[in-house]
N, C-alpha and C positions, 0 to 999 in steps of 0.2 A: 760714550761706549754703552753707557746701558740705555738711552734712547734709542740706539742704533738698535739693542737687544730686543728693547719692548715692541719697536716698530719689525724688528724682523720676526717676534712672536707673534703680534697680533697676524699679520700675514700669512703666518701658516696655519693660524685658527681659522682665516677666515677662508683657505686653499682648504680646507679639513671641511668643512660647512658648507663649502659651493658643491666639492664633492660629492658628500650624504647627497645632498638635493637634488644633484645633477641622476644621482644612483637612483633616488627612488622614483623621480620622475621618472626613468629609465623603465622599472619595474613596474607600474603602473601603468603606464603607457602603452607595451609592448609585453604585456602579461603572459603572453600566448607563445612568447618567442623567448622569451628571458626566463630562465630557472635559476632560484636564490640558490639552490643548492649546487649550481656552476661556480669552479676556481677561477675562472675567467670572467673577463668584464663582456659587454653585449658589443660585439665588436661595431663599427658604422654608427650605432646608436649615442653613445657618451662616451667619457674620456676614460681610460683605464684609472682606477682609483689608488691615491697615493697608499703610503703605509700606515700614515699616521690617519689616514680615513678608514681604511681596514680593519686598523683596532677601534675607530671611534663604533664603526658598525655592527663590531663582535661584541662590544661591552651591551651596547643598545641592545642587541638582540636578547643577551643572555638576563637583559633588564626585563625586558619584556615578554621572555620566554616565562620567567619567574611569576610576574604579574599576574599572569595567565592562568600559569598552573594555581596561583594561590584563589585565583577570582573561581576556576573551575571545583576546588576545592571546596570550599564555601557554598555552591552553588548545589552542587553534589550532596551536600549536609539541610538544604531548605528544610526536609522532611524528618531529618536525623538516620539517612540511612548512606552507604558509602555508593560513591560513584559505579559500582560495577553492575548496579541493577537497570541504571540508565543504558550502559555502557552495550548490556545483554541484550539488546536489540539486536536484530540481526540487520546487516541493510539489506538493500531490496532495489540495490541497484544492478541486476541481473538482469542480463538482456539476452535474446534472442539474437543469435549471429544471421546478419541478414541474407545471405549464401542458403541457410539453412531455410528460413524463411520461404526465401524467394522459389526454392527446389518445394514446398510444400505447397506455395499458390501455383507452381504451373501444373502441380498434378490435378487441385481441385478444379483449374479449367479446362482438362483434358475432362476430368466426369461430368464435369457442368456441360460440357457438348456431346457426352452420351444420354443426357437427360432424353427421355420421348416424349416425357409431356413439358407443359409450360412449369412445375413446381421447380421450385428451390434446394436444394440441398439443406438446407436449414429446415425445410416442410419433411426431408427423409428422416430428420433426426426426432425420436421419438421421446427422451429424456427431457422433455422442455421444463421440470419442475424443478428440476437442478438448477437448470440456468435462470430460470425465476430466483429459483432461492437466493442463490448466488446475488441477483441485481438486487430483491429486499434487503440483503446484507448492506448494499451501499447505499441504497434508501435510507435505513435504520442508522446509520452511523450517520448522515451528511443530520436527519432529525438532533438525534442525538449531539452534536457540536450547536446545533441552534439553539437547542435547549440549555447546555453549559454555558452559553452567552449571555440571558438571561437570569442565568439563577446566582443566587447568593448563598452564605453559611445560612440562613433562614428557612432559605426553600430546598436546601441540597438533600434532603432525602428523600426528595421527588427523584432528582437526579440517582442517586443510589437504583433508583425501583427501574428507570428508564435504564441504565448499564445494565441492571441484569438482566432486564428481557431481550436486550440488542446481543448483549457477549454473553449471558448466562444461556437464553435461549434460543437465541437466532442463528448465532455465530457459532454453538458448539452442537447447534443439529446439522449444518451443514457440515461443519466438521466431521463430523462422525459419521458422514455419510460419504464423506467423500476420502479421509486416508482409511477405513474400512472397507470401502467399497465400490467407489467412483472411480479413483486414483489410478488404483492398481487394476480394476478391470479395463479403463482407456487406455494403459500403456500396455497391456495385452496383446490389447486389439492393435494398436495404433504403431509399436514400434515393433513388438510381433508379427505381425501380419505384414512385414514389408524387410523382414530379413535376407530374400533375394534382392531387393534392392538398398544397399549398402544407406545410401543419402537420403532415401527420405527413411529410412526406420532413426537412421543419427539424428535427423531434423526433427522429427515427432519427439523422441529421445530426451533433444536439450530442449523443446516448450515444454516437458512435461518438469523436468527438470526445473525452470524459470518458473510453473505455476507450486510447483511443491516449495520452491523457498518461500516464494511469495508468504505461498501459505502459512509456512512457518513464521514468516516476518508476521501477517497478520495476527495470528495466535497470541504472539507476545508484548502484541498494541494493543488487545483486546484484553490479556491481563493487567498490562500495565492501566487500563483503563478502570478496569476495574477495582484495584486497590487504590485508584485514586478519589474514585466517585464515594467508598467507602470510606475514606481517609477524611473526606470531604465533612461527610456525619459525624465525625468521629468531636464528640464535647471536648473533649480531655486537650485534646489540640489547640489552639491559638487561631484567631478568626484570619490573620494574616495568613497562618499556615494552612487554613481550610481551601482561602479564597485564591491561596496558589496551586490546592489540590484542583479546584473548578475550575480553572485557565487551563493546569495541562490537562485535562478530561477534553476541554474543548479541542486545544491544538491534536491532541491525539486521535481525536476521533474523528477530525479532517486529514489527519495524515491516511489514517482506517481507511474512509468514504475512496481518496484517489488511488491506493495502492489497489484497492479490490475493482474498483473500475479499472485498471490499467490490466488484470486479472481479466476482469469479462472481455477485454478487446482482443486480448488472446484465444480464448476459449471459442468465441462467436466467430473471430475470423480464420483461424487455421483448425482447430480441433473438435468444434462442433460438423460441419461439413464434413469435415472427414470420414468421422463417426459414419454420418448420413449415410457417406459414399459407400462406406466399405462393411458394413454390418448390416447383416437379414433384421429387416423389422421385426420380424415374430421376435427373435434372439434380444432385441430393446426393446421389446415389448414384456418383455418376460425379466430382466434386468430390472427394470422400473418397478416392478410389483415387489423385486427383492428392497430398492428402495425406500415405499412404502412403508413396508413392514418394518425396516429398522429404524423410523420413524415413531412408530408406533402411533396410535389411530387419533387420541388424543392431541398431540402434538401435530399429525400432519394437518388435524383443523385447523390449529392456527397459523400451521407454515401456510394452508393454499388464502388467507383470509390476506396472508403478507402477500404474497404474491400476484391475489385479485388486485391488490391497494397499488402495487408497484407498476403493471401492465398497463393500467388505467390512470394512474398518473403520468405514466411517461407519453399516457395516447396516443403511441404507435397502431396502425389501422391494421396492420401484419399480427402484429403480439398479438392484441385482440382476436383475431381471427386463430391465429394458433391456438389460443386461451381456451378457445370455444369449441374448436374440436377435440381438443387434448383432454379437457374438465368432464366427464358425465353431466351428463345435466341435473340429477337430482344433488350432486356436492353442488352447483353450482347457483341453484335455488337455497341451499339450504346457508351461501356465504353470508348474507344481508341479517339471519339469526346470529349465526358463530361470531361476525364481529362484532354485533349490540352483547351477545353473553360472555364470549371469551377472550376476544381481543383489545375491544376499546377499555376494558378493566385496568388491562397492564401496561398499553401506551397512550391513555388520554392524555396524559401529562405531555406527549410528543408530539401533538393535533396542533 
């Protein structure tokens, strides 16, 4: 009798364990079609799961739920601060409904065949320093992760001096140019100006929407980058703790690098054109001076010294030629000074 018992236990152990197996292959396999959080087994796929595999899989989970949290906890503490600072990131998984989209490219090629000469819609838009600026930003941040590759607790206050000119200087003049002044004058224009038609002001509406979280997503990689690069210098701290400060500096500031690129493929393909299409030059031409000035004269030296560096690296034969009619020529003589006196000071370290 108790053989007969042992042999009919191990069998249901072993009904309990083919089960799980058969469950999470299931899971695995068919990831796309199967949802854990379904009452029901994946019908066609495995066998429905007995009872005593149901609880074997609720204990497991809530094992492993536990694990989790306690590993995230821990992990959350590397620094000595609580998970909700990681946590304040915003995502920046915002997308463009492609309905909307697609209602904004058929209008730019209904303009693009009122064109009369041979230029570009992208040649009508007169703001090119923006959108320079904007690509230096992902220049400076893609530098910026090379740099955190290389550095250690030794050299990290190189690194400190490279964060603040990429997020103290780069990142928060563009900022400040663009939700003071850029932002709110394109949605003006852009969702404003197309009120009589319902679809494209909605479309222009949610890219402006997708580039303003963005933005806010970026802001808070850029501080987080920042406290980290600091964190990094910081003696008092512990070299393990510096040298996990200089990893996420690096991981973060490649997150930075493709968020604000995924940013310019927006801008360049739906909303710089537009601009072109539907706004008098003079009108962006007189905008861009407001620009400048909130720049201030100082500072926009070393934004156009960023932006010669970016146009020119990326060797686009078009930028370049934009570059050159947009630039006066005497700034443009005078870049080859401002970046021997003013630029290469603050990012030699990123060459």
């Amino acid at each position: 009798m108790v053989t007969f018992y042992r042999v009919r236990r191990r069998r249901s152990l072993y009904q309990v364990l083919l089960s799980v197996a058969l469950y999470t292959w299931t899971v695995l396999a068919f990831s796309g079609q199967f949802h854990l959080a379904a009452t029901t087994s994946a019908r066609g796929f495995v066998l429905p799961l007995s009872t005593s595999a149901k609880a074997f899989v609720r204990r497991g989970a809530r094992r492993a739920f536990k694990h989790q949290t306690i590993l995230e906890k821990a992990a959350s503490q590397v620094f000595g601060e609580t998970k909700t600072e990681a946590a304040s990131i915003p995502p920046s998984a915002t997308t463009l409904s492609p309905s909307y989209e697609e209602d904004i490219r058929k209008f730019l090629a209904s303009k693009r065949s009122e064109l009369k000469s041979s230029s570009s819609l992208l040649e009508q838009f007169h703001i090119q320093g923006w959108r320079w600026h904007t690509k230096s930003l992902a220049r400076d941040a893609g530098r910026l992760h090379r740099l955190a590759l290389k550095t250690d607790v030794k050299t990290a206050e190189t690194l400190k001096d490279a964060s603040d000119f990429v997020i103290g200087f780069n990142m928060m003049g563009l900022h400040n140019v663009e939700a003071n002044l850029f932002f709110p004058w394109m949605k003006e224009k852009l969702v404003g100006g197309f009120l009589e038609k319902s679809d494209l002001s909605t479309g222009f509406s949610s890219a402006m929407d997708v580039l303003e979280t963005d933005r806010r997503t970026v802001a808070k990689l850029g501080e987080t980058i920042s406290k980290r690069a600091h964190l990094a210098c910081d003696t008092k701290e512990s070299d393990s703790c510096r040298s996990d400060a200089i990893v996420e500096v690096a991981n973060y500031s490649a997150e930075l690098q493709n968020l604000v690129q995924r940013m310019i493929s927006i801008e360049d393909n739906l909303l710089v054109p537009a601009v072109g299409a539907i706004v008098p030059v003079k009108e962006q031409k007189s905008f861009n001076n407001k620009v400048l000035r909130k720049l201030g004269l100082l500072n926009s030296r070393l934004h156009l010294v960023g932006m010669y560096e970016t146009v020119w690296e990326d060797n686009d034969s078009k930028e370049k030629e934009l570059f050159q009619q947009a630039i006066p020529g005497i700034s443009r003589n005078m870049i080859p000074r401002w970046k021997r006196k003013l630029y290469q000071p603050k990012t030699y370290m990123m060459e």
